[in-house]
PAPAPA-536568 format. One line per 8 residues: their letters; for each residue y, z, x of N, C-alpha, C. Coordinates in steps of 0.2 Angstrom, whole numbers. Each point is the difference from the previous one (the first is absolute). Layout:
<nodes>
A) Y/Z/X/Y/Z/X/Y/Z/X; ...
</nodes>
This chain:
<nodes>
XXXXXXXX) 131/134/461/1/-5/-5/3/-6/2; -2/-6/-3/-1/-6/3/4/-5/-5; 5/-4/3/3/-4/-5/-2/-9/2; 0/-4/-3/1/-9/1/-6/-3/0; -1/-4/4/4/-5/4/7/-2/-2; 5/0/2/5/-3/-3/2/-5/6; -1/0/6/1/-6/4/9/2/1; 3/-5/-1/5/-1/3/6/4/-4
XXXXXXXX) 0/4/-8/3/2/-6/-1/7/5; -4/4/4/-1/7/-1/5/1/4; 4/-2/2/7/5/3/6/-1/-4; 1/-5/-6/3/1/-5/-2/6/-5; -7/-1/-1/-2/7/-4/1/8/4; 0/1/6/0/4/1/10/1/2; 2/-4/2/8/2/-1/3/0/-8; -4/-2/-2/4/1/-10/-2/5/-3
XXXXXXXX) -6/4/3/-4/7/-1/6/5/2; 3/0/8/5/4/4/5/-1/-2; 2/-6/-4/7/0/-3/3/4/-5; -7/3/-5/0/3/-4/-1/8/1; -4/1/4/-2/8/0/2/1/9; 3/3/1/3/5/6/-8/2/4; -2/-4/2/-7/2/7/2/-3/5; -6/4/5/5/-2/8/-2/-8/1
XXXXXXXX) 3/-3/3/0/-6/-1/-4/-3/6; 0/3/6/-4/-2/4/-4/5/6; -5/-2/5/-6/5/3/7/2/3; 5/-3/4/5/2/4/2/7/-1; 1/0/-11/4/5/0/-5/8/-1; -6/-2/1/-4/5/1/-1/4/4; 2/-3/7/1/4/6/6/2/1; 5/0/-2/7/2/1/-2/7/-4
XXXXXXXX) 7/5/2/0/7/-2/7/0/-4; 6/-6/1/6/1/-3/-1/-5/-6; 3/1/-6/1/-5/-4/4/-7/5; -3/-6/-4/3/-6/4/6/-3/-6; 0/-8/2/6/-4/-6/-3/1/-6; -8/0/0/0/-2/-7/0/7/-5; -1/5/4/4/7/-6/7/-1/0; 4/-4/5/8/0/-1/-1/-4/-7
XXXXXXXX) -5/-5/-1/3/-5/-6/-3/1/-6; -5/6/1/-3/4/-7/-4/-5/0; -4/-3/4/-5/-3/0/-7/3/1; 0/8/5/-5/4/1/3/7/0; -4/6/-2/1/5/-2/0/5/7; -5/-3/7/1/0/7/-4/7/-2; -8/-3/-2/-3/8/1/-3/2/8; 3/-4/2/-2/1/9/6/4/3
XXXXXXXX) 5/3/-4/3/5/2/-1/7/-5; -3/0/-3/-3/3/-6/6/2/-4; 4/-4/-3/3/-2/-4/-2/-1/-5; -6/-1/-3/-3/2/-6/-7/0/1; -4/4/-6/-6/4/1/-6/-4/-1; -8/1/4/-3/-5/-3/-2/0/-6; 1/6/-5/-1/2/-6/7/-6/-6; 4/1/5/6/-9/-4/1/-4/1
XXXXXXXX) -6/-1/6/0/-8/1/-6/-3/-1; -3/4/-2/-8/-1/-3/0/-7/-6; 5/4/-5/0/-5/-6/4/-4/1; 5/-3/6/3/-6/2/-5/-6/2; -6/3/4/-4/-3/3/-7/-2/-7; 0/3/-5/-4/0/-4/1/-7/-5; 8/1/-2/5/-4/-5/-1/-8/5; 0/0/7/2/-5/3/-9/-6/1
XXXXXXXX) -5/5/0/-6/-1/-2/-3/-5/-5; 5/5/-8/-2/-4/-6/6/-6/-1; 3/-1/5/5/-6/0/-4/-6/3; -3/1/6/-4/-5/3/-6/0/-5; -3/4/-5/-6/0/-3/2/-4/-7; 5/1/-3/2/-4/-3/6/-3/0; 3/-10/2/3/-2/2/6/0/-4; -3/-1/-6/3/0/-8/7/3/-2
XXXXXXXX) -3/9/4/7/4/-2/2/-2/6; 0/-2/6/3/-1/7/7/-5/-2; -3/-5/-3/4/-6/-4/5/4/-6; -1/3/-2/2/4/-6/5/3/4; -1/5/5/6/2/1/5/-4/4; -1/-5/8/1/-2/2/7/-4/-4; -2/-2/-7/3/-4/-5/6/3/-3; -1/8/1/6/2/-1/2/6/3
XXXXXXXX) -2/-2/8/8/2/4/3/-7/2; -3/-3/-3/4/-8/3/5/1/-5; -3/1/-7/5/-2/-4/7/6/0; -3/6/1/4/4/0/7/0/5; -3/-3/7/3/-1/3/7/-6/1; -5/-5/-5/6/-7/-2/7/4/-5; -3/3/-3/5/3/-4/5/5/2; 0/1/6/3/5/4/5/-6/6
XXXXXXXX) -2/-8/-3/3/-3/7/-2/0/5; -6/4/2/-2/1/6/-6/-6/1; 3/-6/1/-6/-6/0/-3/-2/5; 2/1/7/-4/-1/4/-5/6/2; 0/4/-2/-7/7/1/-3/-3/-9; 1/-3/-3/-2/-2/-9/-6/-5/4; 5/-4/4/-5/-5/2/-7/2/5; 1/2/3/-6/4/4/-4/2/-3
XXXXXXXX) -1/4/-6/-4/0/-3/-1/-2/-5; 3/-6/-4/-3/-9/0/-3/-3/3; 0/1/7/-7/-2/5/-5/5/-2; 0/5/0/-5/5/2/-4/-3/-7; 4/0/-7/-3/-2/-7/-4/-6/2; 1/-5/4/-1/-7/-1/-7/0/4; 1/4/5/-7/0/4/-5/5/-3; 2/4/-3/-5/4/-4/-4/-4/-4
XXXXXXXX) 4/-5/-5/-2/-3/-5/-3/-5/2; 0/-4/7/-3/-5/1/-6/5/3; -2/4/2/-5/3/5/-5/3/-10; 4/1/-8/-5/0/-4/-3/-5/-1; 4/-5/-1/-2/-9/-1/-6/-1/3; -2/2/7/-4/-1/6/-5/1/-4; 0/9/1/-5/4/-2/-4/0/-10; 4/-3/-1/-2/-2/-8/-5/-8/1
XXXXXXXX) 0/-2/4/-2/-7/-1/-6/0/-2; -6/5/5/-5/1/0/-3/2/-8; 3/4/-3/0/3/-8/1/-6/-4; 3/-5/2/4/-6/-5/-6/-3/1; -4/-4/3/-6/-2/4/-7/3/-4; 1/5/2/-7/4/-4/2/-1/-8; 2/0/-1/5/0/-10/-5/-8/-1; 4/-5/5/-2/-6/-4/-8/-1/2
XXXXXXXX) -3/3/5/-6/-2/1/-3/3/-7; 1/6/-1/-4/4/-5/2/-3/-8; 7/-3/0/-2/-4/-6/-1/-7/-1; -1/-3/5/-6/-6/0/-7/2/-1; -2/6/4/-6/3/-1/-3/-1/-7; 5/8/-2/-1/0/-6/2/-3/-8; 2/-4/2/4/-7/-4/5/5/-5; 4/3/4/7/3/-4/4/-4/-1
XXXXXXXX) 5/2/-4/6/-2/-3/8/0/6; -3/5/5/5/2/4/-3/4/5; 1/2/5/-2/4/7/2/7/-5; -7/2/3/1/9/-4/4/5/6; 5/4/-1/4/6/5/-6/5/0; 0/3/-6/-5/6/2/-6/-2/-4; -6/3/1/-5/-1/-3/-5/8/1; -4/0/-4/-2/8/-3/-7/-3/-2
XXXXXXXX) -4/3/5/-8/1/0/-4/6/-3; -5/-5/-4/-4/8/-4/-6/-1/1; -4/9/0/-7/-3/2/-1/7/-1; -6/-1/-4/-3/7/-2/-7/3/1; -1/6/2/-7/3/1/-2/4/-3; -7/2/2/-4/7/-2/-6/1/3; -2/6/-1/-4/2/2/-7/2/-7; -5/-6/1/-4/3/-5/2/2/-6
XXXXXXXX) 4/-7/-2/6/1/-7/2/6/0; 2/4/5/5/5/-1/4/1/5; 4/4/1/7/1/2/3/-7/1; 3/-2/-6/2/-9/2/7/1/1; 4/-6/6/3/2/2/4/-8/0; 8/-1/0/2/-6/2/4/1/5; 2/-9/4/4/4/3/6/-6/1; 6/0/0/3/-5/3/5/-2/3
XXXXXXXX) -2/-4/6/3/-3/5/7/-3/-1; 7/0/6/3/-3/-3/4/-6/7; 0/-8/-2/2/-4/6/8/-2/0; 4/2/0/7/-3/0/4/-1/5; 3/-7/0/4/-2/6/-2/-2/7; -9/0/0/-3/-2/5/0/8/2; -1/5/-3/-3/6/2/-5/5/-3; -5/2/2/-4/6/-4/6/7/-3
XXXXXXXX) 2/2/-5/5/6/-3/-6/3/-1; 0/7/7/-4/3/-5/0/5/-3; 11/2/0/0/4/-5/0/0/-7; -1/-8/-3/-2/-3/-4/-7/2/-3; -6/0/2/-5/1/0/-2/6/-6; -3/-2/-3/-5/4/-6/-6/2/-2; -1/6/-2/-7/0/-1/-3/4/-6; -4/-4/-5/0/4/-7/-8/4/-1
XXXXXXXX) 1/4/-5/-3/3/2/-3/-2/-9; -7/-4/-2/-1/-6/-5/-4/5/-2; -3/-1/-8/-6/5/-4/-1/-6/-5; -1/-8/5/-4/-5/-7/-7/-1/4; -4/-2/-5/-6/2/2/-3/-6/3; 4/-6/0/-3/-8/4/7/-1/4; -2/-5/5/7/-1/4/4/-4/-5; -2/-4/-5/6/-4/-3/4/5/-2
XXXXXXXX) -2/6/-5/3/6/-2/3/3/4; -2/0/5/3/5/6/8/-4/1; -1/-8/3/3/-5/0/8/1/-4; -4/0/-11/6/0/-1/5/5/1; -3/7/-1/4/6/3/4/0/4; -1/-3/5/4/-1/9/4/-1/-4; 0/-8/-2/6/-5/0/4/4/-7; -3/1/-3/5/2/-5/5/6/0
XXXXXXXX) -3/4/5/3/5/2/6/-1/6; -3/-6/2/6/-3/6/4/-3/-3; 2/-4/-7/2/-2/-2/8/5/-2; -5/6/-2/7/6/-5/3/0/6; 0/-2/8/6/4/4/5/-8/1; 1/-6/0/3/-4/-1/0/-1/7; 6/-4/2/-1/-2/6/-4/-7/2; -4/-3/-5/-6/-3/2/2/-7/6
XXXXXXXX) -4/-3/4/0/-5/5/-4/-5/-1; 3/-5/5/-2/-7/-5/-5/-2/0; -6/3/2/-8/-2/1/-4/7/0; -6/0/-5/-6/6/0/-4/-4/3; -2/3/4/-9/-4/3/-4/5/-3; -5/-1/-2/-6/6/-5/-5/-1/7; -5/5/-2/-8/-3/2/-3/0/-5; -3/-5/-1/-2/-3/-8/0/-4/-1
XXXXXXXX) -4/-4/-5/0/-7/-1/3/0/-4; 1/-7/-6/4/-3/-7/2/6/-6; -7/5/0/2/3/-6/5/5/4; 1/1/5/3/7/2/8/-2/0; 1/-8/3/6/-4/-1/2/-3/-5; -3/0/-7/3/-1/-5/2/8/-3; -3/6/3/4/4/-4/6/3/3; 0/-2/8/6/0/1/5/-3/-4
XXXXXXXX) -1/-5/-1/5/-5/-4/0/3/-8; -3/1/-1/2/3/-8/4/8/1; -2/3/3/5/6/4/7/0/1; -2/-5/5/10/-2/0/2/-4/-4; 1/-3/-5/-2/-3/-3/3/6/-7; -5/3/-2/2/5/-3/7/5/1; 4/-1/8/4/4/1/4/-5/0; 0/-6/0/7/-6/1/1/1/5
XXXXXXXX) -5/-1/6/1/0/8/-2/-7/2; 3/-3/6/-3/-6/2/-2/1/5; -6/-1/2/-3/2/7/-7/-5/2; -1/-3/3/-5/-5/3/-7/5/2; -5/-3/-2/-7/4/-1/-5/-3/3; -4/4/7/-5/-4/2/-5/4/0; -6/-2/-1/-6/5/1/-5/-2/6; -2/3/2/-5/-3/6/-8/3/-3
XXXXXXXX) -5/-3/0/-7/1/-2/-5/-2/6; -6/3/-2/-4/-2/5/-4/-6/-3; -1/-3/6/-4/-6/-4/-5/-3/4; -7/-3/-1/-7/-1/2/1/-7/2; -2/1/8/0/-7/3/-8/1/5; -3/-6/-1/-8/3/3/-1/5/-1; 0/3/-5/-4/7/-3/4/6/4; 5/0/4/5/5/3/7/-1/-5
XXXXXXXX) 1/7/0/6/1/-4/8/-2/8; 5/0/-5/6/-2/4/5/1/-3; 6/1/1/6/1/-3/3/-8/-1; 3/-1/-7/2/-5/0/7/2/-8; 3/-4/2/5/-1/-7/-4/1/-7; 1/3/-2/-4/-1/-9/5/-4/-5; 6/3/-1/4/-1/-4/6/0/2; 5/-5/-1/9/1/1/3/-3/-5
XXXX) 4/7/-4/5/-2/-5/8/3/1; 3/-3/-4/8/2/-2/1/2/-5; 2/7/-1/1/2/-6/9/-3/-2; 0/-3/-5/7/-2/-2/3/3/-5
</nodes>
């Protein structure tokens, strides 16, 4: 497993990862057979003297994983051993990791930029109101008007979620019909995000909007259609609305 680029931040992230969970801190201590200083200062668990089992260091190593995978709770905690520690008077180990916090959050800042970029380019694109965070793709098929099937993709924060991801299982007999089903059925679980792309032209995008619309939901609507340029079809925008 592969973490960054993080450039000049990743020895920051990787010492405020150690600061928090008890792993061996370096190849050094791999080859040693005795615990070193850093099990004297409860900073590793010294399974190089087998001092604990890989069976419970497993989930140290696993916890320390979704720390780097997500930076968010890294900050989260980091914020309150500092704080816990200010409280105790103990300020100069408070402040240590107030560094750790400050580098973690400038290394989000960094890696957000790209997201914040993509946001505005796609609502100049799409002439939004504001840069959409998540956005939710629908598209529906069949086989010889049977087994119709929808499906829907999901884009948030500059990522594909594919636990996100859905897929329905429609009994309308055209795709508009198939269309409303999806959306209306996506509609009962809440949650919704701030732009539907359809595949479909105008009629499929105003009924988006009367759907949400229908729930008191605000969400931006776009539909893509094919459309005839020298007698070859193409994909192209058909319709973009705002349900208000």
């Amino acid at each position: 497993m592969f973490f960054g680029p993080f450039s000049l931040a990743s020895l920051e992230l990787l010492e405020s990862v150690q600061s928090l969970i008890p792993l061996v801190q370096s190849k050094n201590c791999l080859k040693g057979k005795k615990p070193c200083i850093f099990h004297q200062m409860g900073r590793c668990l010294a399974p190089c003297s087998g001092k604990v089992s890989p069976q419970e260091y497993a989930p140290l190593v696993q916890e320390a994983l979704d720390l780097l995978e997500h930076k968010d709770k890294l900050c989260a905690r980091l914020k309150e051993r500092m704080r816990v520690l200010a409280t105790k008077e103990r300020f100069e180990e408070a402040a240590i990791f107030r560094d750790y916090w400050q580098a973690v959050q400038t290394l989000l800042k960094r890696t957000e930029q790209p997201e914040v970029q993509m946001g505005r380019f796609l609502q100049e694109l799409l002439g939004l109101s504001k840069p959409p965070k998540r956005i939710e793709v629908f598209d529906v098929s069949h086989h010889a008007q049977s087994a119709c099937v929808g499906g829907m993709v999901v884009y948030s924060r500059g990522k594909w979620v594919k636990s996100a991801y859905r897929r329905y299982s429609l009994r309308g007999i055209d795709e508009y019909a198939q269309m409303q089903e999806m959306l209306e059925r996506r509609t009962k679980h809440g949650g919704l995000p701030d732009l539907w792309l359809l595949d479909g032209g105008r009629a499929q995008a105003l009924l988006a909007t009367k759907i949400l619309k229908s729930v008191g939901a605000r969400v931006a609507v776009v539909a893509l259609a094919k459309e005839k340029a020298n007698k070859r079809a193409k994909r192209g925008w058909g319709c973009g609305g705002y349900n208000l």
